[in-house]
C-alpha positions in Angstrom: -10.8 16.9 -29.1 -10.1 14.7 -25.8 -7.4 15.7 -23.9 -6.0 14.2 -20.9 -3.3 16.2 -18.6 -1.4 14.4 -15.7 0.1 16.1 -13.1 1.6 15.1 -9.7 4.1 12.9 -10.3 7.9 13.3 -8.9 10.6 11.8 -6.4 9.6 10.3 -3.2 10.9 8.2 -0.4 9.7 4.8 0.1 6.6 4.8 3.1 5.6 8.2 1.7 2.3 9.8 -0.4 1.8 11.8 -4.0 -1.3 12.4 -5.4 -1.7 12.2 -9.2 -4.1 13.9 -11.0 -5.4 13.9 -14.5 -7.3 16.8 -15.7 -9.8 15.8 -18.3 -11.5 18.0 -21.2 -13.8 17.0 -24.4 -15.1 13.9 -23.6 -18.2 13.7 -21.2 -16.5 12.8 -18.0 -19.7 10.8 -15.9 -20.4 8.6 -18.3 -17.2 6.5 -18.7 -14.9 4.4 -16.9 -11.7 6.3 -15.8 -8.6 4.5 -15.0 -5.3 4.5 -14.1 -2.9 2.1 -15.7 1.5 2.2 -15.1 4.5 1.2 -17.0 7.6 0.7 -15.3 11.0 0.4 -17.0 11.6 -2.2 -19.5 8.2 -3.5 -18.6 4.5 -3.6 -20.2 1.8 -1.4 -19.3 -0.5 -2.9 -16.4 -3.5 -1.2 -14.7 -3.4 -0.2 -11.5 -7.2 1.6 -10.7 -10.4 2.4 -12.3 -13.8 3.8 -11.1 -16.7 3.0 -13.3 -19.4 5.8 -14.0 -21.3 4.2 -11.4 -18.5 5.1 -8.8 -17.3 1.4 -8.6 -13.8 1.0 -7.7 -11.1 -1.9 -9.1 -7.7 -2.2 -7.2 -5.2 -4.7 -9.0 -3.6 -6.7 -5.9 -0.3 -4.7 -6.2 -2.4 -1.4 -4.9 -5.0 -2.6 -3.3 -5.2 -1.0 0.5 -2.3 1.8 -0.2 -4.0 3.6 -3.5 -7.1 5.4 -4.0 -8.9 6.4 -7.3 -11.3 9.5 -7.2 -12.5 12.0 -9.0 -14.2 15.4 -9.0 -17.1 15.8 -11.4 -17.4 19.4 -11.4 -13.2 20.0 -12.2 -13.5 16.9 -14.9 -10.6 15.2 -13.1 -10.0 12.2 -11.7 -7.1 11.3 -8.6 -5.2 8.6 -7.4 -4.1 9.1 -4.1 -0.6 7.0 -3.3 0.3 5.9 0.1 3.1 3.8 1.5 4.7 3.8 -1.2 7.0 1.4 -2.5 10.0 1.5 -4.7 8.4 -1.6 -6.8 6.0 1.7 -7.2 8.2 3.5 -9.9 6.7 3.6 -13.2 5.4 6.4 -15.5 1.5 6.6 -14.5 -1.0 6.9 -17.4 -4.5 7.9 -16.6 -7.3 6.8 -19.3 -10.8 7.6 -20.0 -12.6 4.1 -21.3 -15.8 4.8 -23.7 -17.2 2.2 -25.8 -15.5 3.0 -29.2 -12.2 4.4 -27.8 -10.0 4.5 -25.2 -7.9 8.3 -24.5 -4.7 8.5 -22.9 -2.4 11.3 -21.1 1.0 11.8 -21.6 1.8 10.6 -18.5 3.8 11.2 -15.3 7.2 9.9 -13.6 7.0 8.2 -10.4 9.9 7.4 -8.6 10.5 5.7 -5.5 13.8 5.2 -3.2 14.5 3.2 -1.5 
């Protein structure tokens, strides 16, 4: 059974960091694409990061330069570092594992950003 576990989220003032991380288990971690995707109130969910098995990195413009996506092979979890953040930032963050037949998906975590 694939299980995805985010943790990190919280309350933070604009111009400052969190780090999100999503703890991964039955699903063979190097081989897929691993992403981060958020949903902000009253609004669709949109991706926001991903890092192919390969290690290759996609921003979308909102993040690019202030988030970083990573992850840690031998814990089966994958990051996103936040920094400067903005309150256009708020959103609960999903993290996703990507395989060819399926796509998995944590619960999610609450962002929020004052201003």
């Amino acid at each position: 059974q694939v299980q995805l576990v985010e943790s990190g989220g919280g309350m933070v003032q604009a111009g400052g960091s969190l780090r999100l991380s999503c703890a991964t288990s039955g699903v063979t971690f190097t081989r897929h694409v691993l992403g981060w995707f958020r949903q902000a109130p009253g609004q669709e969910r949109v991706f926001a990061a991903s890092m192919s098995a390969s290690g290759v990195t996609v921003y979308a413009d909102s993040v690019k330069g202030r988030f970083t996506i990573s992850r840690d092979n031998a814990k089966n979890t994958v990051y996103l570092q936040m920094n400067s953040l903005i309150p256009e930032d708020t959103a609960v963050y999903y993290c996703t594992v990507l395989t060819l037949r399926n796509s998995y998906w944590g619960q999610g975590t609450q962002v929020t950003v004052s201003s």
